[in-house]
C-alpha positions in Angstrom: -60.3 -224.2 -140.9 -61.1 -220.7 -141.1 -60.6 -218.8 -137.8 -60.8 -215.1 -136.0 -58.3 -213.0 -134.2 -59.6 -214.4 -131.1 -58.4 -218.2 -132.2 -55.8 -220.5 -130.9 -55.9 -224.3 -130.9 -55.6 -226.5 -128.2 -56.0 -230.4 -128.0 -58.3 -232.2 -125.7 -59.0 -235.9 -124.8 -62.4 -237.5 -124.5 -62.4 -237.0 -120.9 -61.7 -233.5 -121.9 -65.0 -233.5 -123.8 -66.9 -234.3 -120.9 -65.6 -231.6 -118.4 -66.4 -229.1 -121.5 -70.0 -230.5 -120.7 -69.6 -230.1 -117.0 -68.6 -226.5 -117.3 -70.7 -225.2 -120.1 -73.7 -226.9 -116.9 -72.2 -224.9 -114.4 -72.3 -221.7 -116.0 -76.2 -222.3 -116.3 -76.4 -223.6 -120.0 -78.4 -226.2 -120.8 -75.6 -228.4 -122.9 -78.0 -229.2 -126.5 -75.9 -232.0 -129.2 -76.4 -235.7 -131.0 -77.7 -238.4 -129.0 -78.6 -241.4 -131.0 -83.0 -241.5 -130.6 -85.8 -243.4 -132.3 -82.6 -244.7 -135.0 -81.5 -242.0 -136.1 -78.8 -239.1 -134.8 -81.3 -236.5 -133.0 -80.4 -233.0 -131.2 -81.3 -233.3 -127.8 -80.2 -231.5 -124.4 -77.8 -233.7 -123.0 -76.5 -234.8 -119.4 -73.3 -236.4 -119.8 -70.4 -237.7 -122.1 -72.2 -241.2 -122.9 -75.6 -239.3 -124.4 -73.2 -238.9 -127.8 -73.7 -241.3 -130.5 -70.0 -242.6 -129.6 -69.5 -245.4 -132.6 -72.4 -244.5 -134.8 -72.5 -243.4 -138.2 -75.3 -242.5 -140.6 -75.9 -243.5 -144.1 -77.6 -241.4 -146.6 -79.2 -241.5 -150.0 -81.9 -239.9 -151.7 -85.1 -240.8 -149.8 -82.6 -243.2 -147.2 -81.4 -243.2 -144.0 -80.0 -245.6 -141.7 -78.0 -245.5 -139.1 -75.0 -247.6 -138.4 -72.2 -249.1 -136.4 -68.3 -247.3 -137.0 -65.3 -249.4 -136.5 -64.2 -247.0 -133.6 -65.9 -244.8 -131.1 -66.1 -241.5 -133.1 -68.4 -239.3 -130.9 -69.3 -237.2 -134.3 -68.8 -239.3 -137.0 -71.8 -239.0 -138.7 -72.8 -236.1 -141.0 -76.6 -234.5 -140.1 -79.6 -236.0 -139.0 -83.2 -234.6 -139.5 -83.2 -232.2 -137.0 -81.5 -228.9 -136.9 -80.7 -226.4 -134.5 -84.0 -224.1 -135.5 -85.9 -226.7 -133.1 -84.0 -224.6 -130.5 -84.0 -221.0 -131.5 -87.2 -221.1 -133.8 -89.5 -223.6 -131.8 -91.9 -226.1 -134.0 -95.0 -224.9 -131.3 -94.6 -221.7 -129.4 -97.8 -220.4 -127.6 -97.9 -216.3 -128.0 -100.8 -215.2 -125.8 -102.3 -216.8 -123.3 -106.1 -215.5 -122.0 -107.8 -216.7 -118.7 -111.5 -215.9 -117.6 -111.8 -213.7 -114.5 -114.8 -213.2 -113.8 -116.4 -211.5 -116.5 -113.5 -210.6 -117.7 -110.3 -211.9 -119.3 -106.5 -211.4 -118.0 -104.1 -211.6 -120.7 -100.7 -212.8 -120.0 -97.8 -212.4 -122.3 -95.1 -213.3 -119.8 -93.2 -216.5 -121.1 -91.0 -216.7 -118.5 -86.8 -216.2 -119.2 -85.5 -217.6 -122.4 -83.2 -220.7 -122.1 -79.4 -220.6 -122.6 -78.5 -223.0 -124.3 -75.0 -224.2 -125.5 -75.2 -226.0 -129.2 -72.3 -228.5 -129.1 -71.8 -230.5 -132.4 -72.6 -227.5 -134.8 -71.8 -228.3 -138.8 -70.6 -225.9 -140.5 -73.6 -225.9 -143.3 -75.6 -225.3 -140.0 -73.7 -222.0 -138.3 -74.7 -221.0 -142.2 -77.7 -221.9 -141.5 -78.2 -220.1 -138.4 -76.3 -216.9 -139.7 -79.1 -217.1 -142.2 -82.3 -217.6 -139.9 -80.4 -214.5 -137.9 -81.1 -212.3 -140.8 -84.6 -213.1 -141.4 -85.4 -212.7 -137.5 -83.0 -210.4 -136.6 -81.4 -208.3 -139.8 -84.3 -206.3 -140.5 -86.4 -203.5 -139.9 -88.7 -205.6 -137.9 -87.1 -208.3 -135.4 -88.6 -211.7 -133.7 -88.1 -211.3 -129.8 -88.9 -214.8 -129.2 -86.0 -215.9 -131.5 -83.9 -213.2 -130.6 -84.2 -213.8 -126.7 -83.2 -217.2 -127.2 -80.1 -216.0 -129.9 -78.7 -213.8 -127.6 -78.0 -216.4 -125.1 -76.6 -219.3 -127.4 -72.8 -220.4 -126.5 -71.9 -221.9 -129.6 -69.6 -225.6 -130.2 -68.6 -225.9 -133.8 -67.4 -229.6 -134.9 -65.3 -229.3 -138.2 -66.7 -232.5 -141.2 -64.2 -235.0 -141.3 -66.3 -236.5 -143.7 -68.8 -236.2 -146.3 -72.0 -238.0 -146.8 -73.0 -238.7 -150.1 -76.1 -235.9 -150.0 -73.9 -233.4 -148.8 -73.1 -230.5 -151.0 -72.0 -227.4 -148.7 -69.2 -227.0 -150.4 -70.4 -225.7 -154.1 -72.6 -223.6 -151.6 -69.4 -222.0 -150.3 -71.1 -223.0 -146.2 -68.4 -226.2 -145.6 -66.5 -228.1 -144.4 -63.8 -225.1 -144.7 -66.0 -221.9 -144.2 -66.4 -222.6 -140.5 -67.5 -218.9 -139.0 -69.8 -217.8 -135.7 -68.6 -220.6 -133.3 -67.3 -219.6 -130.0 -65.3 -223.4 -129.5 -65.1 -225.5 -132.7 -63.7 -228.7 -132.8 -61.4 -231.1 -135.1 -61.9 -235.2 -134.2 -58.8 -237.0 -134.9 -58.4 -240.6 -134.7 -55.7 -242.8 -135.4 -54.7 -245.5 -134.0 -54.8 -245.3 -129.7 -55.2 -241.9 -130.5 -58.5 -239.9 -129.8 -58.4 -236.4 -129.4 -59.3 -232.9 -130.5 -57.9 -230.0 -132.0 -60.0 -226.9 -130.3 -60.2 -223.5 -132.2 -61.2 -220.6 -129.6 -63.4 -218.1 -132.3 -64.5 -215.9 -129.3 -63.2 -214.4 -125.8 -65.7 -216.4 -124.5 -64.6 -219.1 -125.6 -60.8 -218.7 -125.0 -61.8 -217.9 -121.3 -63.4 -221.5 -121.0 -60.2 -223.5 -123.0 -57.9 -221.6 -120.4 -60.1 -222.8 -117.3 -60.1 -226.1 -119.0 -56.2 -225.6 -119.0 -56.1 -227.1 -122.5 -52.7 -228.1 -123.6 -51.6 -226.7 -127.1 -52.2 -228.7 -129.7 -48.9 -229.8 -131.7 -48.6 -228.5 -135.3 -48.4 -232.6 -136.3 -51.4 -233.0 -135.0 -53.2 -230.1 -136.1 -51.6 -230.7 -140.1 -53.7 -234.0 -139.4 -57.1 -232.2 -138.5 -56.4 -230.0 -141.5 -56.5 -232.9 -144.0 -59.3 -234.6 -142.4 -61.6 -231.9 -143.3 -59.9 -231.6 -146.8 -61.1 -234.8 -147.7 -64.3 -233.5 -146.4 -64.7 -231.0 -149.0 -64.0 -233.4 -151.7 -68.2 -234.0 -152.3 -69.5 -235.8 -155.3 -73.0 -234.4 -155.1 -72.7 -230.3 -156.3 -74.9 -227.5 -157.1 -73.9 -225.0 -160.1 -75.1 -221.5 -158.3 -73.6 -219.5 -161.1 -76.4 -217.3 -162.3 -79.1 -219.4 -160.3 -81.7 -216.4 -159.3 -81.8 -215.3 -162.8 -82.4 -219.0 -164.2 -84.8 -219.3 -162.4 -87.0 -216.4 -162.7 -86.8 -217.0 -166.4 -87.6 -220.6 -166.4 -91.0 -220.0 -164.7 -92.6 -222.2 -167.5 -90.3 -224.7 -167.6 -91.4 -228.7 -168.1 -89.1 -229.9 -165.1 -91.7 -228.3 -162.6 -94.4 -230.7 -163.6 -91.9 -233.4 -164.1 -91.2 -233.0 -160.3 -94.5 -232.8 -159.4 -95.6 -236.0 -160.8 -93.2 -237.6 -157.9 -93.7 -235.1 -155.4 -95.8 -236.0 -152.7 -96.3 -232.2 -151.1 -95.7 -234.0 -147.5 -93.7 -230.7 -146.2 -91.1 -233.6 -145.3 -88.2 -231.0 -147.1 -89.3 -228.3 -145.3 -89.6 -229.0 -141.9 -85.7 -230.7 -141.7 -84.7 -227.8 -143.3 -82.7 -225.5 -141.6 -82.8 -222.4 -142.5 -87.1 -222.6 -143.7 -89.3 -220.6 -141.5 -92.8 -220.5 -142.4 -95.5 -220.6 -139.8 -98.8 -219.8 -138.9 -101.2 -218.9 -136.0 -103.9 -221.3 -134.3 -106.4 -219.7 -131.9 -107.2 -222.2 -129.3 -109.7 -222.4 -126.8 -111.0 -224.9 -123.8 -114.8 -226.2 -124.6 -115.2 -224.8 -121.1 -114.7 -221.0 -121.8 -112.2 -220.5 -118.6 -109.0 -220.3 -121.3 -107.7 -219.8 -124.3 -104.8 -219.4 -126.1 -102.6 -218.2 -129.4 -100.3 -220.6 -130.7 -97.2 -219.9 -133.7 -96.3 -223.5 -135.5 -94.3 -224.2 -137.8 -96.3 -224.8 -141.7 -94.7 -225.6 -145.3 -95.7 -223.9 -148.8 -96.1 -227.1 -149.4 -99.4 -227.1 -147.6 -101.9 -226.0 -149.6 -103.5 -223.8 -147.2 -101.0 -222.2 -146.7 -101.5 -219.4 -149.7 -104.9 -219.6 -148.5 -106.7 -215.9 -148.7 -110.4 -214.9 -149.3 -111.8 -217.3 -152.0 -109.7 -219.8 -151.9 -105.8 -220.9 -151.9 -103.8 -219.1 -154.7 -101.3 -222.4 -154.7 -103.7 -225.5 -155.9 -101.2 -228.0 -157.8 -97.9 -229.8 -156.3 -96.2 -227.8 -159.4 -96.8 -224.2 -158.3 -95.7 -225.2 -155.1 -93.0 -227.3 -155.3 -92.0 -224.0 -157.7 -92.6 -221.8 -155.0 -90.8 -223.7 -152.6 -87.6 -224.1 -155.2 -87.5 -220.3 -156.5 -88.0 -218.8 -153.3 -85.5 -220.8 -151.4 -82.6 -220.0 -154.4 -83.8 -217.3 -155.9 -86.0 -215.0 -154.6 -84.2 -215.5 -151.1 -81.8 -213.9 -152.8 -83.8 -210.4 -153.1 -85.3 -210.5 -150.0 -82.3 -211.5 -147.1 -79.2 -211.0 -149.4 -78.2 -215.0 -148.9 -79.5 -218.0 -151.2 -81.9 -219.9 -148.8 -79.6 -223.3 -149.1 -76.9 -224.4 -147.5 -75.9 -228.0 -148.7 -76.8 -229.9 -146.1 -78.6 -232.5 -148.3 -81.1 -233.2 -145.8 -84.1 -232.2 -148.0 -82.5 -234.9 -150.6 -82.6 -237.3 -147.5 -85.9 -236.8 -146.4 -88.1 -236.5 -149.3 -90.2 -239.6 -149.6 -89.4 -240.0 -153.1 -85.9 -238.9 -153.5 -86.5 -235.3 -155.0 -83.2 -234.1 -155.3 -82.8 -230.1 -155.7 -78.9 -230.5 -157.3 -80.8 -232.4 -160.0 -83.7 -230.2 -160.3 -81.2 -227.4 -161.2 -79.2 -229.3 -163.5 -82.2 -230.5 -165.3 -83.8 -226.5 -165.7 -80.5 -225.6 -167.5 -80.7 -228.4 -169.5 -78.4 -231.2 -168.1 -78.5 -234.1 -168.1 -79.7 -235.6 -164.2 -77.7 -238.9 -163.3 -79.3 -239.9 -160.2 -82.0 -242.2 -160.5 -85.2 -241.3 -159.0 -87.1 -243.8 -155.6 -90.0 -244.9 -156.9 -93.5 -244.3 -154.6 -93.4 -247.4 -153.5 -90.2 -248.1 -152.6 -89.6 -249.2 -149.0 -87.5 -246.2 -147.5 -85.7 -244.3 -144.5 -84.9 -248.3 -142.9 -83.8 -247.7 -139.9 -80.8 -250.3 -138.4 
């Protein structure tokens, strides 16, 4: 568990969990982690202790998802569920400009009102990776995205260290997990074993030392933290894997390759990959207006390559088939990422494998445009998938 200069670990009960709650209220955050919703495990701003998915698992397969019941009361013991934090910091609808009639005029109002502070407990972390990367692209340039920035700024950040791996999971040939654990201000290690149900706390920031020692958090003992440790070994021991060696370059030069069209025949170019991604960010604008005249209104939402207006221009969409842009979609997000924010544009989170109607796994699309060999069967169209328990 990688950790700053700032760090020192504690040890915390359940109970101790639910004052971190109360406190992280008080000082005016609104408290955002897993709450089981609608079957699966869902990011949501919670209330209290008992909104965790205490005892629930998910399981995970390409195109399947299901949740489950543990054999103990694990408050995280699950990996990740569709959504990620970007529903937080880079909003699926966010209205831009608001216009109201005034007489014969209009009044335009820009004022949003203050962004909200929000504390992120639960963070993977393939998803501080993945926010470290949406932080360039909105914030590590020339030109910056107030909207996502105001909300940034403000974000007290809970970490929760993998104690295990689901079987889409590949963080760890990204270099993002379960060990490379950076930006958190708490991050926490679940331990369970036997009567035993407590946490190993890491303080990454002042901040966050200053709220262990109001918490007066007893340190943890070096037993107990040797245990942590080789929970999240086993963690990094994934069987799914992507070889990155060389990956922008393969790419570029396999523009004509037969694998794209081989995807495409399966690929349904539902934007399902996209939009549980965490780190995509593609949007466009919708100019709104009442059938009365009295408002109207600019909107940002979220859109997908996959959509084929999307490359829309003047005569038409440059994008037509499901093979230029599942390509797009592939090369920009390892490849071309590459030149434009200094990051690949994955982090191994698998949920794109989870998600995608038909299985599309991006490990195997790799594999298969050097020339390996894929081993994982493709779903089928119309196989029955995502059950829910």
């Amino acid at each position: 568990m990688e950790t700053t200069a700032e760090s020192t670990r504690s040890v915390l009960d359940v109970e101790g969990i639910a004052q971190l709650i109360a406190l992280l209220q008080r000082r005016g955050y609104q408290v955002a982690g897993p709450t089981l919703r609608d079957g699966a495990i869902n990011y949501e701003v919670l209330r209290k202790l008992e909104d965790l998915p205490a005892g629930w698992t998910d399981e995970q397969a390409p195109g399947r998802y299901r949740v489950t019941r543990r054999k103990d009361n694990a408050l995280f013991g699950y990996t990740v569920g569709p959504q990620s934090w970007k529903k937080f910091l880079h909003p699926s609808e966010l209205p831009l400009v608001e216009l109201r009639r005034d007489g014969a005029n209009f009044q335009i109002l820009h004022n949003h009102g203050v962004p909200p502070r929000f504390a992120f407990l639960g963070v993977r972390a393939c998803e501080l990776a993945a926010i470290a990367v949406q932080d360039r692209v909105f914030q590590g340039g020339r030109f910056t995205d107030p909207h996502y920035e105001g909300r940034r700024s403000q974000v007290f950040m809970v970490a929760v260290h993998c104690t295990q791996a689901g079987p889409n999971c590949f963080c760890a040939s990204m270099g993002t997990g379960p060990w490379a654990c950076t930006g958190f201000d708490l991050a926490l290690t679940e331990v369970i074993d036997g009567g035993r149900h407590l946490f190993v706390v890491e303080a990454g920031t002042k901040a966050g030392t200053e709220l262990l020692e109001e918490m007066y958090a007893a340190p943890a003992p070096p037993e107990l933290c040797r245990q942590a440790e080789e929970s999240v070994r086993r963690a990094s021991l994934q069987t799914r894997q992507m070889d990155t060696a060389g990956i922008r370059d393969l790419l570029y030069e396999n523009f004509d390759h037969p694998e794209w069209d081989n995807v495409a025949a399966r690929c349904l170019s539902c934007a399902n990959c996209t939009m549980v991604c965490p780190t995509c960010f593609c949007t466009t604008v919708d100019d709104l207006s009442e059938v009365t005249g009295e408002r109207a209104g600019r909107w940002r939402r979220w859109d997908s390559c996959f959509t084929q207006s999307f490359s829309y221009i003047h005569g038409g969409s440059v994008r037509t088939s499901s093979t230029s842009r599942f390509r797009q979609w592939m090369t920009h997000k390892l490849a071309s990422w590459i030149d434009q924010f200094g990051t690949s544009g994955c982090v191994g989170c698998g949920r794109c494998i989870t998600w995608c109607p038909v299985g599309i796994d991006i490990t195997e699309e790799v594999r298969a445009i050097r020339g390996g060999r894929a081993n994982a069967a493709p779903v089928s169209k119309g196989d029955n998938i995502h059950g829910i328990a």
